[in-house]
N, C-alpha and C positions, 0 to 999 in steps of 0.2 A: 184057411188057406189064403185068404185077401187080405189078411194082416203080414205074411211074410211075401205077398209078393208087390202090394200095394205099399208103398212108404209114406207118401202125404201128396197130394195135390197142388200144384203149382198154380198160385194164383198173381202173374203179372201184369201190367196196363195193355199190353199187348194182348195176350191168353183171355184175359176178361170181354175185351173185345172179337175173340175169337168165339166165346159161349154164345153168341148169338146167333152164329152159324152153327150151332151143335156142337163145335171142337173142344175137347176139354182137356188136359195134357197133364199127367202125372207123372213123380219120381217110382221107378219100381225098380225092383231086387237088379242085381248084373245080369243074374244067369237066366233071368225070365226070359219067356219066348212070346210072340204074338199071341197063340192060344192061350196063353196061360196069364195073358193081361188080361184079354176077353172073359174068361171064366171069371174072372176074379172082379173085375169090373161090376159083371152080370151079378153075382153074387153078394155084395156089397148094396148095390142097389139095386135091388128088387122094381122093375118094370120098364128098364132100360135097355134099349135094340139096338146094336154096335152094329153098324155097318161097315167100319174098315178103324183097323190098327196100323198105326208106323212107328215105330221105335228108331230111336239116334243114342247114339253115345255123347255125351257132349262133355267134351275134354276140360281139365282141371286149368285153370288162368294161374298166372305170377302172378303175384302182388308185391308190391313194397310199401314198408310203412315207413316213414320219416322219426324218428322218436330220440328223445334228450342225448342219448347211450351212442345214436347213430342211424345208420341204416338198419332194417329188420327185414327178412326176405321171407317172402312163404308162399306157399301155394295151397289153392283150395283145392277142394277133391273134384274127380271126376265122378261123374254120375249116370243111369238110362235115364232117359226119358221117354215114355209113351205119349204119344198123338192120338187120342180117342174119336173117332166123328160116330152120331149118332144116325138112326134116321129121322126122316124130318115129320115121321108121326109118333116116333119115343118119346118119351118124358123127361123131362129137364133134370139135369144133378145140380142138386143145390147144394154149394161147399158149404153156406155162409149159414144154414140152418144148427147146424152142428155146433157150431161155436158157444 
């Protein structure tokens, strides 16, 4: 179940410095719901205590690319993303072990 609702883990200079406070923030499914982040979270990693979920839609950007031919236009997708906070006696997620 945490393979179709979990996509991958978002790991920015910003979000990295949010793991310190517990906050961890992944990409998951459209259609997932707060519960169904939580389950999936929990289930994925085993001894972790979720104390509050927030989900955003975070909308697709323009982009242009400059190239020989001319101008190129395109847009990246849009995507959820989950806000995970922990509590402050759960266990830490470590992305970087996996790798």
């Amino acid at each position: 179940m945490s393979q179709n609702i979990l996509i991958k883990p978002l790991v920015t200079e910003k979000l990295t410095q949010l793991m310190e406070g517990h906050h961890y923030a992944f990409q998951v499914a459209d259609g997932a719901n707060k519960l169904e982040v939580r389950k999936a979270v929990e289930e994925r990693y085993p001894g972790v205590r979720i104390k509050e979920v927030r989900t955003m839609i975070v909308r697709g950007k323009r982009r242009t690319q400059m190239t020989r031919r001319g101008r190129v236009e395109g847009r990246k997708a849009s995507y959820k993303k989950a806000l995970v906070t922990l509590h402050a006696d759960s266990e830490q997620i470590d992305f970087f072990e996996e790798v």
